[in-house]
N, C-alpha and C positions, 0 to 999 in steps of 0.2 A: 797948485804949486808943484814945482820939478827938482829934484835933486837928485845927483850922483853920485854912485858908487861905483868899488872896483867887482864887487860877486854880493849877488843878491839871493841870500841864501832862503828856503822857503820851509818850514817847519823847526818847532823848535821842543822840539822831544831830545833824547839824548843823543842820537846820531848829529841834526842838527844844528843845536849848540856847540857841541863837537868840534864841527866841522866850523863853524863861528871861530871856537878858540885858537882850533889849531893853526887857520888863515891868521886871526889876528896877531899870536906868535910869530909868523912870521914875515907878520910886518905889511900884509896886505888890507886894506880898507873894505871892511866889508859889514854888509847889511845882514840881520835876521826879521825874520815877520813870521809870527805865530798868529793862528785865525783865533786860538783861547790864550788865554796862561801858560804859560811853561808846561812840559810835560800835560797836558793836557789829554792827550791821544793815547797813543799805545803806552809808553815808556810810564804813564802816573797810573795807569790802571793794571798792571803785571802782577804778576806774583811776588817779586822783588827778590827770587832766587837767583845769585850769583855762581852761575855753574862751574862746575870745575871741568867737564867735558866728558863725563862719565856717563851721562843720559845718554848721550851719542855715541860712545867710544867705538862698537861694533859697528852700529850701522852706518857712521859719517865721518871718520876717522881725520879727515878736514877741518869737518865744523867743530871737532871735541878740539882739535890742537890748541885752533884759535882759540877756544874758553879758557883754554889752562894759562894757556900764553898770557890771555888780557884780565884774566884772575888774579895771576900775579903780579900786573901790572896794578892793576886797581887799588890789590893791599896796600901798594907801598905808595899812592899817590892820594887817595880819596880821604883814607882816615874815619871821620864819622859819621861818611856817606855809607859806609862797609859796619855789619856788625858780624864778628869771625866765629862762625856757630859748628863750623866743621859738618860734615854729614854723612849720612848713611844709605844702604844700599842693604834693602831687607827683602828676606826670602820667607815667606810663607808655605805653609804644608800643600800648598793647591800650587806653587809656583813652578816652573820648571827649573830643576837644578844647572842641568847644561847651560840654558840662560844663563845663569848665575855666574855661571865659570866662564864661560866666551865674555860675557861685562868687563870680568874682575880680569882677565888676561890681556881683552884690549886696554883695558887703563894702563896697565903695567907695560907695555909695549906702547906704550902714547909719553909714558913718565908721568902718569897722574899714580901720585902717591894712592895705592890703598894699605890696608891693614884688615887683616881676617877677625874676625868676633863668633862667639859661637855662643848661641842664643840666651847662654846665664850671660858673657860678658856684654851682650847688648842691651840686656835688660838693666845691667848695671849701669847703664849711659843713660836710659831712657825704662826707668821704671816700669810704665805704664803701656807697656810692648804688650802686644797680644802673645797671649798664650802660642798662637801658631805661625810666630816666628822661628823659623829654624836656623840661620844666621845669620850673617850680615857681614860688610864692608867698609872700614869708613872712605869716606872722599873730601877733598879741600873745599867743599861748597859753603857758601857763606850766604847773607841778605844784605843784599841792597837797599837801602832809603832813597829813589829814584828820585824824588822832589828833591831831597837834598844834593843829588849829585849833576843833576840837569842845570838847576840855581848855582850852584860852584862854579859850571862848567861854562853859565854864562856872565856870571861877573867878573871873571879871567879877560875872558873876553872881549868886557867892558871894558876892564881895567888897562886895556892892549888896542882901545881904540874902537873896538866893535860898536855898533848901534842894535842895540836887542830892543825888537818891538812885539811884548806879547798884546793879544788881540789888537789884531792890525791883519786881519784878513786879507788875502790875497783875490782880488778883483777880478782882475787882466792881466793878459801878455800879449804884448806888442811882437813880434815879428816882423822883418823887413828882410830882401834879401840873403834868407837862410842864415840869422841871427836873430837873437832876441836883441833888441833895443830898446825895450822899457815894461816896467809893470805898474797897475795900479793898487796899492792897498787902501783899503779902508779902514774903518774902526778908528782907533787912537792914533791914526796915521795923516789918512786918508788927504795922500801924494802920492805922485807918478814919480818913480825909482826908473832910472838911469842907469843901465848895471853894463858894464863886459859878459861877464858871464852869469850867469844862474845856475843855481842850484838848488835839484828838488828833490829834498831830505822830508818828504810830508809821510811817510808813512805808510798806513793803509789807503789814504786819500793820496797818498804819487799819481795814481789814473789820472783824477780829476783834473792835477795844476798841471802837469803834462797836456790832456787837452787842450788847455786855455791857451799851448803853443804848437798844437795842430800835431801833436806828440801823439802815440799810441804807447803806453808802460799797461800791460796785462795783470792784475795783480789778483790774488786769488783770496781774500781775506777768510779768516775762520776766526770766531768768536767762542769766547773762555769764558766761564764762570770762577771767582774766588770768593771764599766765603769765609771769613772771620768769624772766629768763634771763641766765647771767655773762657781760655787755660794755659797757663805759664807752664806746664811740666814740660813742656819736647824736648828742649835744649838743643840737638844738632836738626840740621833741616833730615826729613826722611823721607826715603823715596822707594818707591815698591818695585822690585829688582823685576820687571818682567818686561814686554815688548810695550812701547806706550799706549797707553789709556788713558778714560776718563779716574779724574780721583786718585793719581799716584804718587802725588807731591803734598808734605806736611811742611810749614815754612813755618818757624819760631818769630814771634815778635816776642816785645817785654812781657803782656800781660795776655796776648791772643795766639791765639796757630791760625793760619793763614791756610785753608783747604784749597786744593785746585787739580786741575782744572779741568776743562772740558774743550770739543775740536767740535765746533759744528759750523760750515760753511755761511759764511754772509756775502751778500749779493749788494749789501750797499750798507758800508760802516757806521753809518750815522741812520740808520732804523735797519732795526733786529729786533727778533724775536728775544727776550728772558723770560727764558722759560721756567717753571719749579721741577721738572724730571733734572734738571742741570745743578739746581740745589742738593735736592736729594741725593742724587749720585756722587756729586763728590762728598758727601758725609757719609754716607754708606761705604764708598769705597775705602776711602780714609780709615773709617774705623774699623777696616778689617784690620790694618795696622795698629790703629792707637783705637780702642775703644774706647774711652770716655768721652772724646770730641760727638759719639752720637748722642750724645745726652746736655752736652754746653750749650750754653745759651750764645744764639748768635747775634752777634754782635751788628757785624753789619752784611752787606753782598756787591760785589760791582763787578760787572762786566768791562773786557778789553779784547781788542780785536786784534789780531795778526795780521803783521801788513807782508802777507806771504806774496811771493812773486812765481808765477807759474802759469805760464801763458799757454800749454800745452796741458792744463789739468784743471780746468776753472769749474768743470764740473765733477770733479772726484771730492773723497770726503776730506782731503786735504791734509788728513793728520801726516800724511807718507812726505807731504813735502818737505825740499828741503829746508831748513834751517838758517843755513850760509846766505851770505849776503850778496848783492850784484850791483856792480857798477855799470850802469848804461851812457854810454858814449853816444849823444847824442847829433856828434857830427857825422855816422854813419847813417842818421836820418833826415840826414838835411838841413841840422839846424848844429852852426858852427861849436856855438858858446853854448851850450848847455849839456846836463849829467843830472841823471837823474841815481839817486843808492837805493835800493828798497830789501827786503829780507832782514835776514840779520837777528839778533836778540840782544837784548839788553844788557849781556853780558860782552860784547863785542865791538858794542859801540864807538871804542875810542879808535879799532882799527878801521872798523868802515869810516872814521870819517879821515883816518892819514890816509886812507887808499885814493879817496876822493881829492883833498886836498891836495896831495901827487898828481891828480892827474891837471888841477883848475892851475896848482901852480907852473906846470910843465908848459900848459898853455900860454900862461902868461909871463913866462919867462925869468919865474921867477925860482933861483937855488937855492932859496935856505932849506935844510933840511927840516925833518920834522920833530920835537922836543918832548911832546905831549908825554911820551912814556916815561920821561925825568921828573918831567916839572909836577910839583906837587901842587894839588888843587886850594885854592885857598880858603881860611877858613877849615881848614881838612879837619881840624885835630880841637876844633871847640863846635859843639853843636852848637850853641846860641848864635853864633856868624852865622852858620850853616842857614838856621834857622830865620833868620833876617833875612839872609838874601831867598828865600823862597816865598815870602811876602812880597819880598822889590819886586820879583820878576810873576806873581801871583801866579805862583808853582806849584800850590797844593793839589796832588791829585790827591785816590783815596787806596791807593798799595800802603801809605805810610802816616796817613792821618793818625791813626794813633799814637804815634812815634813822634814826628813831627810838630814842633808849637809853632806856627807860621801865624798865629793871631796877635 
């Protein structure tokens, strides 16, 4: 069976859907095909920190803007995809002070709000601070429920005409002419899609569906450990003021802190080593900050990969890359209708996907501007919506199982 569309979008993690919503806002016909459920990939396996741009401030002064920018954006469209935990920025006895101060001056020169603390007023936020915290920072960083906000992002979408198909794997792509002209999905599908254009939002797997159109997208993926563990005291997210590491991120849920996470290069997203020095480590590192997480009982552990792009580094240890995200214009490789977005963080998501949408609608000549940063997601402001539509679209990953009732 053959049916078409105007852009046949291929992944459906938060970039994705995104990019789903924002086309169908404006009014264009368009396909999603996800190989699992909703966020399935990168976007349901994260940490679910919503950055404020303060991890980057110094070294990526780009990639921090964009956080604060779609930080902001987020509070005011998502609702109770967002829980507003605020965070911190802690200095240890072993840490370098300068660090400290280059951090806390690029925030302030980016417009990310900080706030000085000194180590009694941090303890007063967060009780249970190690003794050898010496001060700290706060920053606008918050947690994301990524099931909740992927499922938002695709029922909008629905709601606006979209065709969301999770597991509906992507098959083939047809080529003719330097154009795609058709793909096959399978699964819950399993029809040849008719598109103008394509677009491939897959993530760590962009290589793969790229080849399937005689495409080369280099992508560098590195693999994370997060590890839940039983204790409600954190309150703000906290993050250990030094150059990145394994183990510098504590992420608040209701009844867990969320440990993470670790950079170790993966050569193929879908078999990886989990290993236990990746467990270890991030509870050891962690509890130089918060010491009782070495002693919690944990809860659960899931690995997620980065769908980092870096075609010139695929054998480095990856954590140096960047960040930022890349729109590839795939009519400079011979194939008219297609774009591939890769990089990026999940904090970012809604602009990689108007940057894309820009470009699919430019193509097809189409002028509505783009809305996403107004319009409010729906269901934003009741978790029980929230939480249906990530059943509809079987969007549970495991960043927010706990959180989430999708049963």
């Amino acid at each position: 069976m053959t049916r078409s569309t105007t852009v046949l979008v291929i992944g459906g993690g938060a970039t994705g859907v995104g990019i789903a919503r924002d086309l169908a806002l404006r009014g264009v016909d368009v396909t999603l095909a996800e190989r699992g459920g909703l966020a399935s990939g990168t976007s349901g396996r994260s940490h679910g920190l919503l950055h404020s741009g303060a991890r980057y401030a110094e070294a990526d002064p780009t990639g921090a803007r964009e956080c604060i920018e779609e930080n902001r954006i987020l509070r005011s469209i998502a609702g109770d995809c967002i829980r507003d935990t605020g965070g911190l920025f802690v200095q240890l006895a072993d840490d370098d002070p300068d660090y400290f101060e280059r951090k806390r001056a690029a925030c302030e020169e980016l417009g990310i709000d900080t706030e000085l603390l000194d180590a009694t007023a941090a303890r007063d936020l967060v009780p249970d601070l190690s003794g050898a915290v010496e001060r700290a920072f706060r920053v606008p960083d918050a947690v994301i429920y990524p099931s909740r906000l992927v499922a938002a992002n695709a029922a909008d979408a629905a709601d606006h005409g979209a065709s969301i198909h999770p597991n509906a794997p992507l098959e083939s792509v047809t080529v003719a002419d330097g154009r795609v002209t058709s793909a096959h999905l399978g699964g819950t599908v399993s029809e040849t899609i008719e598109a103008d254009f394509l677009v491939n939002a897959a993530g760590a797997w962009a290589g793969e569906v790229a080849a399937m159109a005689g495409l080369d997208v280099e992508m560098a993926p590195s693999r994370g450990v997060m590890v839940a563990v039983d204790y409600d005291r954190v309150g703000p997210v906290l993050n250990r003021c030094r150059d990145p590491d394994d183990g510098d991120i504590v992420v608040p849920h209701e009844r867990q802190a969320v440990l993470g996470t670790t950079s170790v290069p993966a050569s193929d997203p879908d078999d990886y080593e989990q290993a236990d020095w990746e467990v270890e480590t991030c509870i050891e590192e962690c509890a130089a900050m918060l010491p009782p997480v070495a002693d919690a009982e944990i809860e659960r552990t899931w690995w997620g990969v980065r769908p980092l792009y870096a075609p010139d580094e695929a054998e480095s240890e990856r954590r140096g890359i960047s960040r930022g995200f890349f729109r590839l214009d795939h009519a400079e490789d011979g194939v008219a209708n297609a774009v591939s977005v890769v990089g990026g963080k999940l904090t970012t998501y809604r602009q990689m996907a108007e940057a894309t949408t820009d470009l699919v609608c430019d193509r097809l000549g189409v002028a509505t501007d783009c809305t996403t940063a107004e319009e409010p997601l729906p269901g934003a402001d009741d978790p029980g919506t929230l939480d249906e539509f990530v059943a509809r679209f079987d969007g549970q990953g495991p960043t927010d199982s706990d959180v989430v009732a999708s049963d």
